[in-house]
mmCIF file of the N, C-alpha and C atoms, coordinates in Angstrom:
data_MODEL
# 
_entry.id   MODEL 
# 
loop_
_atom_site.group_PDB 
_atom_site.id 
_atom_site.type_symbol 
_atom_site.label_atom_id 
_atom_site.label_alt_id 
_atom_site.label_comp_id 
_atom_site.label_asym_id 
_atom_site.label_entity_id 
_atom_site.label_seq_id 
_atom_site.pdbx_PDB_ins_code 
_atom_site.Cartn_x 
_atom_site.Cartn_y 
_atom_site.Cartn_z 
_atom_site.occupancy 
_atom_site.B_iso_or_equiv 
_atom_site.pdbx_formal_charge 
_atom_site.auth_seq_id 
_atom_site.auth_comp_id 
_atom_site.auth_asym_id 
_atom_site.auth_atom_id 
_atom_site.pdbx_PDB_model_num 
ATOM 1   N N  . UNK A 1 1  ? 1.191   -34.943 19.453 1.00 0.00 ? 1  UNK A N  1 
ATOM 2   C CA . UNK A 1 1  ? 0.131   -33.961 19.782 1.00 0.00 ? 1  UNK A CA 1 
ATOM 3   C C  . UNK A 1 1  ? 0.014   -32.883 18.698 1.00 0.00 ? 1  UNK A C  1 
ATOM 4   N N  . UNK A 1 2  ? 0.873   -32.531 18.199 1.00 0.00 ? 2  UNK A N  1 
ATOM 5   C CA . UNK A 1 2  ? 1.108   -31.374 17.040 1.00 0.00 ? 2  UNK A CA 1 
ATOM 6   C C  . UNK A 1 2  ? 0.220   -31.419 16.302 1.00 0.00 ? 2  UNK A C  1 
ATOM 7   N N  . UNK A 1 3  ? 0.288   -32.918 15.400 1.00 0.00 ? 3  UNK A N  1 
ATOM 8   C CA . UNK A 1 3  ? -0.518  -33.286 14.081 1.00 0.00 ? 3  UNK A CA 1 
ATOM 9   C C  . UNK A 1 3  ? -1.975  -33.212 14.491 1.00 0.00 ? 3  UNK A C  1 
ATOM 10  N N  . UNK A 1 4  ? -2.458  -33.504 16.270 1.00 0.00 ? 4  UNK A N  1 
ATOM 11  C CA . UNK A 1 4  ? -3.874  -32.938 16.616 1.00 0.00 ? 4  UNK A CA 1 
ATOM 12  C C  . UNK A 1 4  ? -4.630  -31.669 16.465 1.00 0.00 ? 4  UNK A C  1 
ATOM 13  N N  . UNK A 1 5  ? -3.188  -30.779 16.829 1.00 0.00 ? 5  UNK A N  1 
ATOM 14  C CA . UNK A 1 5  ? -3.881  -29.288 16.884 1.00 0.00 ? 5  UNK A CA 1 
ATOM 15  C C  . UNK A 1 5  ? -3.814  -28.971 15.102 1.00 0.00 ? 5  UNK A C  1 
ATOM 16  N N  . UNK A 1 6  ? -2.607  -29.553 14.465 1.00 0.00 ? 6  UNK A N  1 
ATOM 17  C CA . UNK A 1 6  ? -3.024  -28.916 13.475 1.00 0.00 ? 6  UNK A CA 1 
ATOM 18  C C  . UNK A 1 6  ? -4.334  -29.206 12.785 1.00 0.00 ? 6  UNK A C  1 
ATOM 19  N N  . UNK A 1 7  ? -4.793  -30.476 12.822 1.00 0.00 ? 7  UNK A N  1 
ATOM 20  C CA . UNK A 1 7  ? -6.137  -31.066 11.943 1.00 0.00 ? 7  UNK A CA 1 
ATOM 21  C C  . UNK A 1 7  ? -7.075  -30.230 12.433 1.00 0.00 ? 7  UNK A C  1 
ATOM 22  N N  . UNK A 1 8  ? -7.529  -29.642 13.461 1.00 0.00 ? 8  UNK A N  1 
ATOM 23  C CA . UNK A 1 8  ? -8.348  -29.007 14.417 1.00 0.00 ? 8  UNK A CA 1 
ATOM 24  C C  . UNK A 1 8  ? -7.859  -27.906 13.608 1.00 0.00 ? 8  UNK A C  1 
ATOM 25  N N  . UNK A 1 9  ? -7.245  -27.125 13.863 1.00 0.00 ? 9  UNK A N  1 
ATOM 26  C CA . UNK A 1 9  ? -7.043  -25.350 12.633 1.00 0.00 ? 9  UNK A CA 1 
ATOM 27  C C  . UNK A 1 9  ? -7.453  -25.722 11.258 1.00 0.00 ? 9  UNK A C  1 
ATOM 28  N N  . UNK A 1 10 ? -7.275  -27.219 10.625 1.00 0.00 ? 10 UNK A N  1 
ATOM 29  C CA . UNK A 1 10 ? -7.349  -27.303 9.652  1.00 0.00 ? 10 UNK A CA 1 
ATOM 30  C C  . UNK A 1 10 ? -8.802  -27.206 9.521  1.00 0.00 ? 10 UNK A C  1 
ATOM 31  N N  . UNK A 1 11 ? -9.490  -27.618 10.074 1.00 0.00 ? 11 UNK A N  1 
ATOM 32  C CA . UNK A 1 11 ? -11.644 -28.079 10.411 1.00 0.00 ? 11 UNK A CA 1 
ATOM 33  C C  . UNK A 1 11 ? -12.027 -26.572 10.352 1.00 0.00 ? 11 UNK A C  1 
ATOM 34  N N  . UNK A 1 12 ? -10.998 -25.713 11.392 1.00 0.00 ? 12 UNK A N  1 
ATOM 35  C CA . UNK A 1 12 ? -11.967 -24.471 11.871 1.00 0.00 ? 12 UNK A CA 1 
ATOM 36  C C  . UNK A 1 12 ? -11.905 -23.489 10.845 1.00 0.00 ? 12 UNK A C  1 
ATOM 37  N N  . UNK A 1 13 ? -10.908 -23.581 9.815  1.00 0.00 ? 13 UNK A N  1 
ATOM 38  C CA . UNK A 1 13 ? -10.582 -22.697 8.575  1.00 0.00 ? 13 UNK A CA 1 
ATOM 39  C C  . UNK A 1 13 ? -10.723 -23.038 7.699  1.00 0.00 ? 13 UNK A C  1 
ATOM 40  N N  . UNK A 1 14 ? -11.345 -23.361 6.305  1.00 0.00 ? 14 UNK A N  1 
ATOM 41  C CA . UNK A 1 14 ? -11.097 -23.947 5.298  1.00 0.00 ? 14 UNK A CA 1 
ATOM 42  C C  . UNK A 1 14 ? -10.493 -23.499 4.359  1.00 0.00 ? 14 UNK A C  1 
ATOM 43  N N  . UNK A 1 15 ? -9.729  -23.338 3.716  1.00 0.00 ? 15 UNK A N  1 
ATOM 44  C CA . UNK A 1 15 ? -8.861  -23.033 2.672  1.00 0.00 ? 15 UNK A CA 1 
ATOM 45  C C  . UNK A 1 15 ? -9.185  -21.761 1.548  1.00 0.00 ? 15 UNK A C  1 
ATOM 46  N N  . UNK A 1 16 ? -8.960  -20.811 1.462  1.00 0.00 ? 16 UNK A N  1 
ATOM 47  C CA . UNK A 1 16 ? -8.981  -19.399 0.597  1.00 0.00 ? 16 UNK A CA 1 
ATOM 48  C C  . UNK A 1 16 ? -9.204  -20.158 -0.946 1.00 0.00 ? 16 UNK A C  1 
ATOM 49  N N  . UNK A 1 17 ? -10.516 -20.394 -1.697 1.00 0.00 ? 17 UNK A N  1 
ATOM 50  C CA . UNK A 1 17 ? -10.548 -19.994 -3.028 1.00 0.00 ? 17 UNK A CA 1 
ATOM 51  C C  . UNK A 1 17 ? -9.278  -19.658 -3.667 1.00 0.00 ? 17 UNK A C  1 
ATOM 52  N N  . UNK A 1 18 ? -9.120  -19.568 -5.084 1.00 0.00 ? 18 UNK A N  1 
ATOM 53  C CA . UNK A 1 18 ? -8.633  -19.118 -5.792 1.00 0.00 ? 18 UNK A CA 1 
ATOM 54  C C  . UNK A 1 18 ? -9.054  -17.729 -6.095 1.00 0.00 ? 18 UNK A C  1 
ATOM 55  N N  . UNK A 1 19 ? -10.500 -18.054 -6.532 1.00 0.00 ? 19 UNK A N  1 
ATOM 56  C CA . UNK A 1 19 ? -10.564 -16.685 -7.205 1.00 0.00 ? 19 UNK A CA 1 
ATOM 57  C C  . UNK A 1 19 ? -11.118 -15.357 -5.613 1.00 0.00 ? 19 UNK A C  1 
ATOM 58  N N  . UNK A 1 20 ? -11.032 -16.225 -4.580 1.00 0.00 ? 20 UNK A N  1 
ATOM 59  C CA . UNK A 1 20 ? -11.502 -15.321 -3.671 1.00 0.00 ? 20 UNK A CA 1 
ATOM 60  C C  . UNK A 1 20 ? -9.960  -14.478 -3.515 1.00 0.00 ? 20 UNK A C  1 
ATOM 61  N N  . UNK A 1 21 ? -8.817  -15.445 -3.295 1.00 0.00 ? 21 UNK A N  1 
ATOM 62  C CA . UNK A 1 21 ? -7.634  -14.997 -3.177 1.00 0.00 ? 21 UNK A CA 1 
ATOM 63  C C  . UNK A 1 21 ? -7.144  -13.813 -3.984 1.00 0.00 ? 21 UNK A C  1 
ATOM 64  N N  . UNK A 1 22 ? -7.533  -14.500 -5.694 1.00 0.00 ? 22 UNK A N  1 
ATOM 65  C CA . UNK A 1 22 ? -7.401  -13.286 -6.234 1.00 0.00 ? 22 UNK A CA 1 
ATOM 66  C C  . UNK A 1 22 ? -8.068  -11.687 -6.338 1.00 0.00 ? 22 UNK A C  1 
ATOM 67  N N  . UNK A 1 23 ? -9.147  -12.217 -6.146 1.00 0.00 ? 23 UNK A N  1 
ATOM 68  C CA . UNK A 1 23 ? -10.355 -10.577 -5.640 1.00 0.00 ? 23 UNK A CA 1 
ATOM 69  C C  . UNK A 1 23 ? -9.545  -10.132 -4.288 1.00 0.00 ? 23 UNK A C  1 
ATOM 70  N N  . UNK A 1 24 ? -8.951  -10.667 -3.794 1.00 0.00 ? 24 UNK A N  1 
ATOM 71  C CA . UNK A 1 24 ? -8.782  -9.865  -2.253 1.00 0.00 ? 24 UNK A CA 1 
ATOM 72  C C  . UNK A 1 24 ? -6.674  -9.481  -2.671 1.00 0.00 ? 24 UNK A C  1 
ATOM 73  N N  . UNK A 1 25 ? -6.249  -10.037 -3.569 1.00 0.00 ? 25 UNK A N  1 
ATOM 74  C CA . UNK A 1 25 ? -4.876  -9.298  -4.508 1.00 0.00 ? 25 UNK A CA 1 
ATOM 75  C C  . UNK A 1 25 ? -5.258  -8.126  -4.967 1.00 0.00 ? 25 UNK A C  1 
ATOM 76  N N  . UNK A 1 26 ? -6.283  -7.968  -6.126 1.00 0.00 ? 26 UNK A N  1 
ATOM 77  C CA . UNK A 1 26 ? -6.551  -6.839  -6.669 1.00 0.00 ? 26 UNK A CA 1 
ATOM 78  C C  . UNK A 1 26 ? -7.191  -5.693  -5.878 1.00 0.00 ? 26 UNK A C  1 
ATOM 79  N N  . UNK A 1 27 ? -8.231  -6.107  -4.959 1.00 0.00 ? 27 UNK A N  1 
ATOM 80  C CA . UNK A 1 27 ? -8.234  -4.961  -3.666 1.00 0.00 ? 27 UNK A CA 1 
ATOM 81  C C  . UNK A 1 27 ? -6.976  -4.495  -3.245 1.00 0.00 ? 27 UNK A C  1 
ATOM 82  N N  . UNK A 1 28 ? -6.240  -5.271  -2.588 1.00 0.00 ? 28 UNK A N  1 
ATOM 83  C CA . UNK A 1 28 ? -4.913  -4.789  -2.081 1.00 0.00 ? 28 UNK A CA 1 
ATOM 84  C C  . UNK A 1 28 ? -4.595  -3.780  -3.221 1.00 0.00 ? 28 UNK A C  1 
ATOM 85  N N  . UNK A 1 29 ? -4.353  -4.162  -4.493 1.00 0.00 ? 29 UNK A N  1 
ATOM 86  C CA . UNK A 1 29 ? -3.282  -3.183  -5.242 1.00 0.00 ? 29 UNK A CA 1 
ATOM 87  C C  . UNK A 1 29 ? -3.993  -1.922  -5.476 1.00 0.00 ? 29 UNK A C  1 
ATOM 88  N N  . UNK A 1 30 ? -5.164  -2.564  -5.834 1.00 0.00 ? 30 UNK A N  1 
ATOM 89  C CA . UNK A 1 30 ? -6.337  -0.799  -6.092 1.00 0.00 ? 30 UNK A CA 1 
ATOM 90  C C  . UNK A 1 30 ? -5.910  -0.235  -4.650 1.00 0.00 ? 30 UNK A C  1 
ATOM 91  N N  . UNK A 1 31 ? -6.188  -0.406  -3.555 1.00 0.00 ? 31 UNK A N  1 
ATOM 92  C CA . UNK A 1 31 ? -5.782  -0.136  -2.693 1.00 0.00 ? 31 UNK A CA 1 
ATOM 93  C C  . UNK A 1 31 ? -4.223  0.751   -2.377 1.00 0.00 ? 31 UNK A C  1 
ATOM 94  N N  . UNK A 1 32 ? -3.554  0.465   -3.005 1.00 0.00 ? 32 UNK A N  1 
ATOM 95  C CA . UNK A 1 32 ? -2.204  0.794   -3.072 1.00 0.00 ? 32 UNK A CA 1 
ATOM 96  C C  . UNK A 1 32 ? -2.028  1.629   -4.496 1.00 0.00 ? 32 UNK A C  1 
ATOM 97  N N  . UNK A 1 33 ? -2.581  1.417   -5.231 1.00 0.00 ? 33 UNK A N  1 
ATOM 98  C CA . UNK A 1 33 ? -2.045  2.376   -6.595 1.00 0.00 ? 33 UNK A CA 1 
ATOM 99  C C  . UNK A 1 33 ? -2.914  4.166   -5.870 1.00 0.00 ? 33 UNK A C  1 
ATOM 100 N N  . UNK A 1 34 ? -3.982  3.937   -4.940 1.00 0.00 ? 34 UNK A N  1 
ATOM 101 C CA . UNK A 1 34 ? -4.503  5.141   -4.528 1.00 0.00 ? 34 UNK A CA 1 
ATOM 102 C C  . UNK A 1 34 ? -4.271  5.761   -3.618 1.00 0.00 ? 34 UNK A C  1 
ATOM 103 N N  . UNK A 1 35 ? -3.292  5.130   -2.901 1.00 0.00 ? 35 UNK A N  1 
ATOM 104 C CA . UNK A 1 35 ? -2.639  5.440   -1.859 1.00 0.00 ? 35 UNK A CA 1 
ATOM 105 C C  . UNK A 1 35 ? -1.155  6.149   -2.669 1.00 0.00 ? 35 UNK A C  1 
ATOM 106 N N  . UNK A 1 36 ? -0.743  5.577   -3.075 1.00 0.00 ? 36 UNK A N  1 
ATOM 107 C CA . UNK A 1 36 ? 0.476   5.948   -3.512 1.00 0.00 ? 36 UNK A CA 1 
ATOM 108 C C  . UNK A 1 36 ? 0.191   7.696   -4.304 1.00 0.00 ? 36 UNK A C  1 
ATOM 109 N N  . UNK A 1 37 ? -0.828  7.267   -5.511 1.00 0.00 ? 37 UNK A N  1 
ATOM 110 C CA . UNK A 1 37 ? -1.546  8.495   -6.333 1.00 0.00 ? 37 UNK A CA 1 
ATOM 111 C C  . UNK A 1 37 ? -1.353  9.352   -5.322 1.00 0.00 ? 37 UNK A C  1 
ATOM 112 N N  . UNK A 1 38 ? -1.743  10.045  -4.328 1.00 0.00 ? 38 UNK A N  1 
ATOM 113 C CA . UNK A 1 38 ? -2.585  10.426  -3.499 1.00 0.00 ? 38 UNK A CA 1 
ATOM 114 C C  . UNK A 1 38 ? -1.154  11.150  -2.616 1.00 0.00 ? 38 UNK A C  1 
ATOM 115 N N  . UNK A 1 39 ? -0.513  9.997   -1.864 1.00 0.00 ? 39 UNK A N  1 
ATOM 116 C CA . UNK A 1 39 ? 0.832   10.641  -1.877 1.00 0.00 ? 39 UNK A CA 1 
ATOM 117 C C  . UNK A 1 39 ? 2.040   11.252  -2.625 1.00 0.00 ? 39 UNK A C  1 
ATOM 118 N N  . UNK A 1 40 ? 2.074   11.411  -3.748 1.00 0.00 ? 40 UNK A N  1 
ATOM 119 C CA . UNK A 1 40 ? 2.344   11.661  -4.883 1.00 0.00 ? 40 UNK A CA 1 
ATOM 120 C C  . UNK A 1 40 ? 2.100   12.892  -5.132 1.00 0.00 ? 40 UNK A C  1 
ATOM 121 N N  . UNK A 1 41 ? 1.020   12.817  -4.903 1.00 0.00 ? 41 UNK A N  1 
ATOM 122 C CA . UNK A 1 41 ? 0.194   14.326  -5.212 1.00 0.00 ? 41 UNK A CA 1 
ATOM 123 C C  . UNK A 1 41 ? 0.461   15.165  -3.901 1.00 0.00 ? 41 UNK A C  1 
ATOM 124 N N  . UNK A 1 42 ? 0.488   14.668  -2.633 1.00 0.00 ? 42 UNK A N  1 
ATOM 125 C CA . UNK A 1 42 ? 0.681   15.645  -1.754 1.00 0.00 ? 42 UNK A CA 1 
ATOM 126 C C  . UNK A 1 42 ? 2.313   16.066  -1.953 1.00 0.00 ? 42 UNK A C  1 
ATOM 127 N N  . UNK A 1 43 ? 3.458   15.060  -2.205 1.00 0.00 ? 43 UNK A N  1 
ATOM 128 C CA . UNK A 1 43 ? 4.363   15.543  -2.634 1.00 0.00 ? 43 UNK A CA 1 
ATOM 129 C C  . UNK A 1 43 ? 4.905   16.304  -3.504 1.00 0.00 ? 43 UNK A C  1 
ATOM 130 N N  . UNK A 1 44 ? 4.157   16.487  -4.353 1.00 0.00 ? 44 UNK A N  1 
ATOM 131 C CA . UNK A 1 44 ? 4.364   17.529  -5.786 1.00 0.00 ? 44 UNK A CA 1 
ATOM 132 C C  . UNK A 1 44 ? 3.998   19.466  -4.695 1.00 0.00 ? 44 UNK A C  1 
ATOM 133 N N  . UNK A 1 45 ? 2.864   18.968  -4.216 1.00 0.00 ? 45 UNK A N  1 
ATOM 134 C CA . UNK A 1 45 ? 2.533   19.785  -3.392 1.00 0.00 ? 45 UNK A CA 1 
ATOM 135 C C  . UNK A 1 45 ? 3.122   20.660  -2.415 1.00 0.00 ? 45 UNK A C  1 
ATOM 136 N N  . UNK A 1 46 ? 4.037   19.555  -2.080 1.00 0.00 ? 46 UNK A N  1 
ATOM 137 C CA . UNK A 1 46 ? 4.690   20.324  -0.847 1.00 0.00 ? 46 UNK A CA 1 
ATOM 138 C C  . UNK A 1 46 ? 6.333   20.362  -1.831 1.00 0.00 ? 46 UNK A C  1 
ATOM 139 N N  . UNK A 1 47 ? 6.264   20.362  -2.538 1.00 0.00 ? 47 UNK A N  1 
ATOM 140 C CA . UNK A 1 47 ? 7.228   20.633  -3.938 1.00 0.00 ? 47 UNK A CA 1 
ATOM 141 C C  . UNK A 1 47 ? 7.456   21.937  -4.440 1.00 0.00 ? 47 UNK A C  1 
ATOM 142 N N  . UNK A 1 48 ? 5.759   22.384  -4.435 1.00 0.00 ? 48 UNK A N  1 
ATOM 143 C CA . UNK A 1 48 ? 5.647   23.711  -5.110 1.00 0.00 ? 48 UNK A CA 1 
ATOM 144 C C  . UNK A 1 48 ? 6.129   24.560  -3.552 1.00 0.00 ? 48 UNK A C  1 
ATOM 145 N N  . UNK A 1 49 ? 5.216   24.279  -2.440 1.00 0.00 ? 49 UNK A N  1 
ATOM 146 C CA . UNK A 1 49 ? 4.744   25.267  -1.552 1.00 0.00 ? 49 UNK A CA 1 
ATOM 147 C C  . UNK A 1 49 ? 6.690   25.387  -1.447 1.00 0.00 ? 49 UNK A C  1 
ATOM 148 N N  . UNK A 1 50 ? 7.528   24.849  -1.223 1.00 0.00 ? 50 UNK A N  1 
ATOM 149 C CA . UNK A 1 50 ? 9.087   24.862  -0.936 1.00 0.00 ? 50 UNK A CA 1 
ATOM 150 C C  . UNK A 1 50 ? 9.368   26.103  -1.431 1.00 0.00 ? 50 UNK A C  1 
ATOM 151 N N  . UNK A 1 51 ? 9.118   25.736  -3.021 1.00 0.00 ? 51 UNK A N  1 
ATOM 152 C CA . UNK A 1 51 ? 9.925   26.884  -3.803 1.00 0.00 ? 51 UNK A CA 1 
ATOM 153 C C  . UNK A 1 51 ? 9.359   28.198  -3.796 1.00 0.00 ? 51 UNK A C  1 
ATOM 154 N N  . UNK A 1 52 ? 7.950   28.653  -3.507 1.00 0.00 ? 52 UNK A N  1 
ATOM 155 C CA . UNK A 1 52 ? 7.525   29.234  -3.286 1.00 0.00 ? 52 UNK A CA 1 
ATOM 156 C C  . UNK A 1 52 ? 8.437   30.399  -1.728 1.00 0.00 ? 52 UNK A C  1 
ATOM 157 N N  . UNK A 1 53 ? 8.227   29.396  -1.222 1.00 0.00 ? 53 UNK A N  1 
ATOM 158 C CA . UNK A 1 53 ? 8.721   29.640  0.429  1.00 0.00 ? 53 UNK A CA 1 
ATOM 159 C C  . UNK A 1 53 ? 10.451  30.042  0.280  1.00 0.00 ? 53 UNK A C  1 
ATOM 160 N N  . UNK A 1 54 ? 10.448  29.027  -0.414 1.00 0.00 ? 54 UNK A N  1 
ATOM 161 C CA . UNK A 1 54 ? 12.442  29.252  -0.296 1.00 0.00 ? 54 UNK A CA 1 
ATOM 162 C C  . UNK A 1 54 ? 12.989  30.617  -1.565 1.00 0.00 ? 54 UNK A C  1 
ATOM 163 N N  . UNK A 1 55 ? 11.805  30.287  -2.399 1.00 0.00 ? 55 UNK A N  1 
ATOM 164 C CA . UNK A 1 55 ? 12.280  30.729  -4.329 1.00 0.00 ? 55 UNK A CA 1 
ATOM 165 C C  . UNK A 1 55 ? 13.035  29.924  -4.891 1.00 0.00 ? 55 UNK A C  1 
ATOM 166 N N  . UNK A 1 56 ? 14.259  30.562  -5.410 1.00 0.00 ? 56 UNK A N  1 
ATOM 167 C CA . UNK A 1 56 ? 15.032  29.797  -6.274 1.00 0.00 ? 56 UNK A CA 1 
ATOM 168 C C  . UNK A 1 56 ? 15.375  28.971  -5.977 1.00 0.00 ? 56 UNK A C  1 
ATOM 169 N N  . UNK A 1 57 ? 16.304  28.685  -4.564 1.00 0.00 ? 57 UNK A N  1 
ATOM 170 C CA . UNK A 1 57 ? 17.034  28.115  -4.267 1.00 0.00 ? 57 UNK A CA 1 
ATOM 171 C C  . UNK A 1 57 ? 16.524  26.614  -3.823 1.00 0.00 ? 57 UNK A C  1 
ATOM 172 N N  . UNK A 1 58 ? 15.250  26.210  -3.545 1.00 0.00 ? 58 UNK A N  1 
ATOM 173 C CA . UNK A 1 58 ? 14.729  24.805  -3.111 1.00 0.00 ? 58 UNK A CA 1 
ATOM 174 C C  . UNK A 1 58 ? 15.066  24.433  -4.147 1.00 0.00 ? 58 UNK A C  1 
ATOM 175 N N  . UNK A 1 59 ? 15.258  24.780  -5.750 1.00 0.00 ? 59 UNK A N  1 
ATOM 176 C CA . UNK A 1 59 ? 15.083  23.819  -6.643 1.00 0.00 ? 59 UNK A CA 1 
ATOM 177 C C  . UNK A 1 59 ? 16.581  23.048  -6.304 1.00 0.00 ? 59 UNK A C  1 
ATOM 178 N N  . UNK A 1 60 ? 17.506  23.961  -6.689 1.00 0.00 ? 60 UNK A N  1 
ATOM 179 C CA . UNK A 1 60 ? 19.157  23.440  -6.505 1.00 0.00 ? 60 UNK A CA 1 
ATOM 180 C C  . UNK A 1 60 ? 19.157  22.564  -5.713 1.00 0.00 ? 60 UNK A C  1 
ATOM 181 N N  . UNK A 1 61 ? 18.728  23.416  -4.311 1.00 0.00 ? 61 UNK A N  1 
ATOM 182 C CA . UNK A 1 61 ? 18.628  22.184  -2.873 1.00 0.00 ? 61 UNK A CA 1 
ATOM 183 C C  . UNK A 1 61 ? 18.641  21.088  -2.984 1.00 0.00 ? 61 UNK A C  1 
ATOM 184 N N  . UNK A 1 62 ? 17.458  20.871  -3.492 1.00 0.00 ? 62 UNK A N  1 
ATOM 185 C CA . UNK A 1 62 ? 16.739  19.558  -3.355 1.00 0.00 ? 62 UNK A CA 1 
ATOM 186 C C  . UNK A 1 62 ? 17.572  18.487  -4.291 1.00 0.00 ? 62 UNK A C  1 
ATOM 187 N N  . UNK A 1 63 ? 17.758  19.006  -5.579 1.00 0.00 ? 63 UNK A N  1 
ATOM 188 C CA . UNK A 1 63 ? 18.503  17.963  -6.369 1.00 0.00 ? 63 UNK A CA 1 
ATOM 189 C C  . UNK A 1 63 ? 19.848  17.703  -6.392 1.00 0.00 ? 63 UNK A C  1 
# 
């Protein structure tokens, strides 16, 4: 029965391109290099606001 259902998933889906596969890789990473950017930046952020808040001493802290 197995080899039935699978041929049947196999009919209802047809197989991902190559180059579709790859357009939908490089979304992902653009996706992720701007996400990351982005958090990055809020961390620098909440980097400054610390030392600000604490002064000297967040720098020591932290490292």
């Amino acid at each position: 029965m197995r080899n039935k259902w699978q041929r049947k998933i196999k009919q209802r889906r047809p197989s991902t391109g190559r180059a579709e596969m790859a357009a939908a890789q490089e979304r992902v990473r653009n996706y992720v290099d701007r996400t990351h950017d982005a958090f990055m930046a809020q961390l620098a952020q909440a980097d400054e606001w610390a030392e600000l808040e604490c002064g000297a001493m967040a720098g020591p802290l932290r490292r």
